[in-house]
GUPADO-752096 format. One record per residue: residue in one letter; y, z, x of N, C-alpha, C in turn; residue number from 0; chain. Coordinates in pm, whole numbers. Example, Ala and Ser with C-alpha at 12.3 -4.5 7.8 and 13.67 -1.06 7.14 Angstrom:
# residues 2
<"a", <-569, 780, 1319>, <-450, 780, 1230>, <-330, 780, 1320>, 0, "A">
<"s", <-225, 708, 1285>, <-106, 714, 1367>, <3, 787, 1290>, 1, "A">
//
This chain:
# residues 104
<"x", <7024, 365, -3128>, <7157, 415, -3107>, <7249, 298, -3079>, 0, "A">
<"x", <7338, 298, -3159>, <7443, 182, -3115>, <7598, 271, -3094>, 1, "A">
<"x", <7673, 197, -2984>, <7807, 245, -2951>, <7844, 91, -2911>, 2, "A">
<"x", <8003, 43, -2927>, <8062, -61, -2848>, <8077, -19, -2760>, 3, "A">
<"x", <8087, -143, -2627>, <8107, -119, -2476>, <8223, -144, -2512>, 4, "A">
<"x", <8308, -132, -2328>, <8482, -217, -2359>, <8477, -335, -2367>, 5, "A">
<"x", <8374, -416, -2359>, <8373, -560, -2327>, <8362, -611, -2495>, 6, "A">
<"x", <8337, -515, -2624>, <8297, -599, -2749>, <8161, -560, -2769>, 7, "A">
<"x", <8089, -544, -2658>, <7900, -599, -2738>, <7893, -422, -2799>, 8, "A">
<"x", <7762, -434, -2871>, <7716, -365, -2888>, <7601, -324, -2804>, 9, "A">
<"x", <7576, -211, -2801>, <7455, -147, -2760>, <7325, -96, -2843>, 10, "A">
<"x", <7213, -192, -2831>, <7096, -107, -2906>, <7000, -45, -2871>, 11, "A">
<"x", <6984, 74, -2883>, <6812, 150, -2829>, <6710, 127, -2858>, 12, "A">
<"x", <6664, 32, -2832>, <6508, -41, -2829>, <6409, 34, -2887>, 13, "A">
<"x", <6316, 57, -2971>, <6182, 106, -2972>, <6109, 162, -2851>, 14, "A">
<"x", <6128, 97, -2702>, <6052, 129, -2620>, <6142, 209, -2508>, 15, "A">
<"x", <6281, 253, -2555>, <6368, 335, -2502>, <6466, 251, -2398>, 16, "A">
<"x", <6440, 106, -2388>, <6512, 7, -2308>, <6643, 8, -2402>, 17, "A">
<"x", <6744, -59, -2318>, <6867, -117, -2400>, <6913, -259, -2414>, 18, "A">
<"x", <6930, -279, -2473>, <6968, -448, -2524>, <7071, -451, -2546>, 19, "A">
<"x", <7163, -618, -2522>, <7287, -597, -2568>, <7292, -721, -2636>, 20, "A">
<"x", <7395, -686, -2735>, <7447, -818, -2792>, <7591, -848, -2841>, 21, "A">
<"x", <7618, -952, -2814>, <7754, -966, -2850>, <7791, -1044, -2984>, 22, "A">
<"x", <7691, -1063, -3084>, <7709, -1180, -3157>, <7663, -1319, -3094>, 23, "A">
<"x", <7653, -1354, -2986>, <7661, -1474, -2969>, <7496, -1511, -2963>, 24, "A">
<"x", <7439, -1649, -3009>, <7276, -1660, -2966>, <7275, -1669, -2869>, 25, "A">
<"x", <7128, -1618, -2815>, <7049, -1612, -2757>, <7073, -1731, -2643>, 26, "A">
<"x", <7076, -1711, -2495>, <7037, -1837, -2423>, <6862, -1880, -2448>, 27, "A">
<"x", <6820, -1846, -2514>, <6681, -1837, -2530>, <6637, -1874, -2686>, 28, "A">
<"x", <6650, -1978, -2695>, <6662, -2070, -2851>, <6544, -2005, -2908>, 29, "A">
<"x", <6505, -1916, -2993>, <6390, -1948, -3057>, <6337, -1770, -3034>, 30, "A">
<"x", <6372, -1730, -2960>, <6316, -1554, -2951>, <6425, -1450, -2971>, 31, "A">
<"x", <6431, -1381, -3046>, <6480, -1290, -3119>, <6475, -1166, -2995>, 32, "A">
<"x", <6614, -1121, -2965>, <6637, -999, -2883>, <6639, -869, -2975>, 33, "A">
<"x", <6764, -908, -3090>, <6701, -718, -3130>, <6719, -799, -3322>, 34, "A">
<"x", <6716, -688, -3395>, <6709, -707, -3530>, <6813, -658, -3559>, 35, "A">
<"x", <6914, -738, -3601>, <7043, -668, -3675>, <7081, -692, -3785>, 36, "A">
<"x", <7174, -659, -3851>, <7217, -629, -3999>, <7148, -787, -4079>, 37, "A">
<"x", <7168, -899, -4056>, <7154, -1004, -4091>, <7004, -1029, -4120>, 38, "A">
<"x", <6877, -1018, -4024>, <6773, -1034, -4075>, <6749, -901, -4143>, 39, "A">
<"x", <6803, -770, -4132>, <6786, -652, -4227>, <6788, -693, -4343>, 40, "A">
<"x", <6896, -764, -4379>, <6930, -800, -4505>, <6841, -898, -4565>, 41, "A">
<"x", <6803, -948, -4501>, <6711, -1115, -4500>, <6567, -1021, -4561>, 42, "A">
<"x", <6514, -963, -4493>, <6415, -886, -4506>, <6458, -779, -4660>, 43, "A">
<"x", <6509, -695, -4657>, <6547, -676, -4778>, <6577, -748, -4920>, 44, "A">
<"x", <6654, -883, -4902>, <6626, -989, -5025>, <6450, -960, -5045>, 45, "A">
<"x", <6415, -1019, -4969>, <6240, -984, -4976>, <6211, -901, -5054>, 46, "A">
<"x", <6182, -754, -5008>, <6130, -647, -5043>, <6192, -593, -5163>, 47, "A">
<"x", <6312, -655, -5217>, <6411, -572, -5327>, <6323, -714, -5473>, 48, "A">
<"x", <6315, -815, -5409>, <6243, -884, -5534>, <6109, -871, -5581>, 49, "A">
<"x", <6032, -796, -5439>, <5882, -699, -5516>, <5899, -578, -5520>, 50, "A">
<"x", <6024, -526, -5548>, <6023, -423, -5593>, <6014, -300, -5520>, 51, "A">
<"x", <5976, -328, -5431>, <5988, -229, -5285>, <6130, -128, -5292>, 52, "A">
<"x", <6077, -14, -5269>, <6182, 22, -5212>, <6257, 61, -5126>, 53, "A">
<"x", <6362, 27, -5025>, <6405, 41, -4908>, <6395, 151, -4865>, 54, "A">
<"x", <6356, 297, -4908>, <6348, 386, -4825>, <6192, 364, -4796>, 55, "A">
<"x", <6114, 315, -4873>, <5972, 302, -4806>, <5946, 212, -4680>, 56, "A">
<"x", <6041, 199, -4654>, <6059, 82, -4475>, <6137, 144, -4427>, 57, "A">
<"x", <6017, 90, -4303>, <6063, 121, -4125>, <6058, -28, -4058>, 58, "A">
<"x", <6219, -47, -3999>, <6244, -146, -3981>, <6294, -157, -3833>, 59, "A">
<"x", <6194, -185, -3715>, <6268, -181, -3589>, <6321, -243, -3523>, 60, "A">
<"x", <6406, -211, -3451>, <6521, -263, -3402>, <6500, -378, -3332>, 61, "A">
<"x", <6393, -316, -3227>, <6325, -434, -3149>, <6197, -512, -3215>, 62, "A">
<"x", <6224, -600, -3185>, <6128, -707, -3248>, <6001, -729, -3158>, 63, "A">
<"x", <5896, -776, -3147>, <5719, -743, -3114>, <5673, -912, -3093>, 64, "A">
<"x", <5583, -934, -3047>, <5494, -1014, -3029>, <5344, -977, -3006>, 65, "A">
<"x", <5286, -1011, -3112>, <5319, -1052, -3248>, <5403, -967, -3325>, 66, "A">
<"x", <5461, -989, -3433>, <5513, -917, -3516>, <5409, -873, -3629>, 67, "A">
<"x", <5421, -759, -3691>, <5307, -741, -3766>, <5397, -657, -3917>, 68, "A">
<"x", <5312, -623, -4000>, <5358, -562, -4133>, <5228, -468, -4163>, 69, "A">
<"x", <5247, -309, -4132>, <5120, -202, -4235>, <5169, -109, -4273>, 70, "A">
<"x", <5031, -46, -4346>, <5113, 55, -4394>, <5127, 199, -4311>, 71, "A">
<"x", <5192, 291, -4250>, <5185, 387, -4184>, <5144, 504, -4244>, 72, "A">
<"x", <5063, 589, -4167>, <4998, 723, -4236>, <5074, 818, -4313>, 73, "A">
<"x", <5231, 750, -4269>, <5307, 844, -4377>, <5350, 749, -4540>, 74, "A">
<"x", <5290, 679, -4558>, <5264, 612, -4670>, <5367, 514, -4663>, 75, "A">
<"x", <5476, 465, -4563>, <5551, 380, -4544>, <5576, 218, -4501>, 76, "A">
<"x", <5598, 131, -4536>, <5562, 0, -4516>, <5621, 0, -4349>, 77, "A">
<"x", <5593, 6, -4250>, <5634, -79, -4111>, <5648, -230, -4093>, 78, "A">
<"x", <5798, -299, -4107>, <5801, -475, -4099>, <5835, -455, -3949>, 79, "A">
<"x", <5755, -528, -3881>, <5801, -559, -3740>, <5834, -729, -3681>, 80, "A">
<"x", <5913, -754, -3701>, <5970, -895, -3686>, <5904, -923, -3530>, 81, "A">
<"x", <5839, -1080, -3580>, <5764, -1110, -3444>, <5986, -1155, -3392>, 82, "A">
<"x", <5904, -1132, -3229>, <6012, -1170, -3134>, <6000, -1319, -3090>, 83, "A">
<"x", <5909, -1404, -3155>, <5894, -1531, -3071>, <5868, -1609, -3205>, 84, "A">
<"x", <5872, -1575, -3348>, <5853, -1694, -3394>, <6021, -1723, -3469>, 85, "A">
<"x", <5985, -1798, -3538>, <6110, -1879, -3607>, <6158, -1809, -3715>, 86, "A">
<"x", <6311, -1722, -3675>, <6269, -1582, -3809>, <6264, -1685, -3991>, 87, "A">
<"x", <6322, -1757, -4022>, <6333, -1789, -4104>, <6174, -1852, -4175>, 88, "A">
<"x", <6081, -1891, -4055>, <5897, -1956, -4156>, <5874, -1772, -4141>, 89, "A">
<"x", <5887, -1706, -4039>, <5822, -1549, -4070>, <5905, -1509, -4154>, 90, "A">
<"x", <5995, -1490, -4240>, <6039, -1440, -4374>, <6002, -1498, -4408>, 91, "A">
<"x", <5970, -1622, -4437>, <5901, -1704, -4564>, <5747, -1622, -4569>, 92, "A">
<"x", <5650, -1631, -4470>, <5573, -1519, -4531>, <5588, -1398, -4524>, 93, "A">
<"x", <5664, -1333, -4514>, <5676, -1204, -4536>, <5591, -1126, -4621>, 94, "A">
<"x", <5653, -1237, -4765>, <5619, -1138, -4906>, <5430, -1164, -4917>, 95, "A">
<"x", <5346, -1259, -4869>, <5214, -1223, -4890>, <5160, -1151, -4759>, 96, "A">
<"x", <5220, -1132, -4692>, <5194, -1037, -4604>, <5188, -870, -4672>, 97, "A">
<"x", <5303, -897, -4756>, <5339, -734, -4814>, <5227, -753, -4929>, 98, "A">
<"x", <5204, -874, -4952>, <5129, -825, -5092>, <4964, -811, -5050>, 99, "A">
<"x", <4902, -830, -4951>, <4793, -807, -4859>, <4790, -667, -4858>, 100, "A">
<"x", <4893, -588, -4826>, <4919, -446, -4854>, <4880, -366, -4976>, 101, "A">
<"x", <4945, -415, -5091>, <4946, -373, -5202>, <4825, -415, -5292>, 102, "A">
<"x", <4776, -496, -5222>, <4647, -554, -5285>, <4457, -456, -5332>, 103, "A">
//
């Protein structure tokens, strides 16, 4: 669930029912990922749109995991869960043999 506060940030509803906020600005915390927003969505989607995937077959959560992991769910749906502690840009780089471990 997202709503703006008066202050600007946004509000996100966590996976684990906590709330997070963000204002745009990084992280005081160089290197760990607080929530997943439009930007690595998209990042992740370049991905999945060049194997062909298709975006309604992902579940993409908000909050990010340690580890982060990628399966398939019993409802036949790909789950990407962005680790919260690594470097998002080497974890999109494997992304796609992660997905193809799947499809394999």
């Amino acid at each position: 669930m997202r709503g703006v506060t008066d202050r600007g940030t946004v509000t996100v509803r966590r996976g684990d029912g906590r709330r997070g906020y963000s204002s745009g600005c990084p992280s005081p915390e160089v290197g760990v990922l607080q929530a997943v927003t439009l930007k690595e969505i998209q990042a992740i989607f370049e991905v999945t749109d060049r194997m062909g995937i298709h975006r309604e077959a992902l579940v993409i959560p908000l909050a990010p995991r340690h580890p982060g992991r990628v399966r398939r769910l019993p409802n036949g749906k790909l789950e990407i869960v962005v680790d919260a502690e690594a470097d998002f840009a080497s974890w999109l780089a494997a992304l796609s043999a992660e997905l193809r471990k799947l499809e394999g």
